[in-house]
Kinemage of the C-alpha trace (Angstrom):
@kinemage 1
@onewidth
@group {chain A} dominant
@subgroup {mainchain}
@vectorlist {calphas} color= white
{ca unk a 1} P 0.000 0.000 0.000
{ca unk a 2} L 1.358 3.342 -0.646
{ca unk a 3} L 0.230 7.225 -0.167
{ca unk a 4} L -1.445 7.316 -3.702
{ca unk a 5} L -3.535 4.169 -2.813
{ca unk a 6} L -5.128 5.891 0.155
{ca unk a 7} L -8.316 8.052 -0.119
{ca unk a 8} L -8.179 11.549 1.680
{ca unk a 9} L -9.748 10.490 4.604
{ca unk a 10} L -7.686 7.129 4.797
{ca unk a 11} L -4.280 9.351 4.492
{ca unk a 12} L -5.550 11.664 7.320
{ca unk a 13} L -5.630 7.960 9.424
{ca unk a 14} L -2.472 7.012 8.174
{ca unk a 15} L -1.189 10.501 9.399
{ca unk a 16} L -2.474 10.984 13.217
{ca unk a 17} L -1.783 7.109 13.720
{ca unk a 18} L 1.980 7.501 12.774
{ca unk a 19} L 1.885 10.860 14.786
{ca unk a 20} L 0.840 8.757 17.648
{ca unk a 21} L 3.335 5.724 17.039
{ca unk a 22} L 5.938 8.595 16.998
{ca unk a 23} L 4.585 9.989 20.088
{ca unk a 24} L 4.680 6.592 22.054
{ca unk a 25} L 8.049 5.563 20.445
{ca unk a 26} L 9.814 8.732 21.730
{ca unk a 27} L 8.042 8.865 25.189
{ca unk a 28} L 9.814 5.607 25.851
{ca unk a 29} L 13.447 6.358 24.609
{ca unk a 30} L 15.818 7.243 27.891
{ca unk a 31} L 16.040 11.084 28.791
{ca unk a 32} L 19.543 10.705 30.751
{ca unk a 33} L 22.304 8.716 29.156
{ca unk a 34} L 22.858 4.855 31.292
{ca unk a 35} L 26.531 5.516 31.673
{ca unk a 36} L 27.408 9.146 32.552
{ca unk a 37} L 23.845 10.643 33.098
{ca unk a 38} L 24.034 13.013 30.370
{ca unk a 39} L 20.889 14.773 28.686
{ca unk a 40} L 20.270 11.949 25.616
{ca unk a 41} L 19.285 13.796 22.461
{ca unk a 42} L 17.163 12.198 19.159
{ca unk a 43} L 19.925 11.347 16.401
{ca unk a 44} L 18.115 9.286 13.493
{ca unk a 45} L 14.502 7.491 13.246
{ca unk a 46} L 14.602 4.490 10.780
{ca unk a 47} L 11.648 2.541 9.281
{ca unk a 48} L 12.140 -1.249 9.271
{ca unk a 49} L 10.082 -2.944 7.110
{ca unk a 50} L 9.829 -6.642 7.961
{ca unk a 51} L 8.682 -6.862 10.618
{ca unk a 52} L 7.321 -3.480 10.430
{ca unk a 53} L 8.389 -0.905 12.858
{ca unk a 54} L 10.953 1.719 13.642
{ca unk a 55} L 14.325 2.099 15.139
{ca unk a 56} L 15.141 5.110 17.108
{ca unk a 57} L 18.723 5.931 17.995
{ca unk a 58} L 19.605 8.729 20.890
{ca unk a 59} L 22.611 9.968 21.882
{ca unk a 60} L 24.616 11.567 25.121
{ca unk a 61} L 25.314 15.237 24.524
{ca unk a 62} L 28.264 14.892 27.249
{ca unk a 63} L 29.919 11.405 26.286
{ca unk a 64} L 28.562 10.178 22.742
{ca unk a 65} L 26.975 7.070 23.706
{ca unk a 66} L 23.953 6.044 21.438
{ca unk a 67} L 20.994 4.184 22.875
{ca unk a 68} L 18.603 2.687 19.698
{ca unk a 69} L 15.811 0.684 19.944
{ca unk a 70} L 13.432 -1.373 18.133
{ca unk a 71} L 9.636 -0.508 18.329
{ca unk a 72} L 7.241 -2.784 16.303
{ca unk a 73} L 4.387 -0.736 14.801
{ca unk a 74} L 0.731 -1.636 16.103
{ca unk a 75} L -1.232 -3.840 14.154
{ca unk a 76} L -3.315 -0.966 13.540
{ca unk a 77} L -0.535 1.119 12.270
{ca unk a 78} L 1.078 -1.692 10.260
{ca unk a 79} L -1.507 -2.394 8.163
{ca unk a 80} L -0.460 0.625 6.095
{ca unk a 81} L 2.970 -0.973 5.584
{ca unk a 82} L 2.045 -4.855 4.025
């Protein structure tokens, strides 16, 4: 499925449920770096196809270390991606 399949309302879906995936992803990433206790910033959001999902990598503004993880989209959200 891509954009140009979707009606107007089904793209305004597609929108506000990967605004809320986003939302959800980033409200679980750390705020304070595991190893010095720095202030972790947002570096790079990647889609993953199979199995559908993101990866969202953070990193220390005092040390550089980079915390990613993998988030598996809802079933509800996924559906867009098959």
């Amino acid at each position: 499925m891509t954009p140009k399949d979707l009606t107007p309302e089904e793209f305004e879906a597609f929108v506000q449920s990967a605004l809320r995936v986003a939302r959800s992803e980033h409200e679980q990433m750390p705020r304070f770096c595991p190893r010095c206790g720095g202030r972790m910033i947002f570096k790079l959001q990647r889609l993953v196809m199979e199995p559908p999902g993101d990866v969202l990598i953070y990193v220390c503004e005092v040390c550089g270390e980079e915390v990613s993880k993998f988030f598996p989209f809802p079933e509800d959200h996924a559906k867009y991606f098959k």
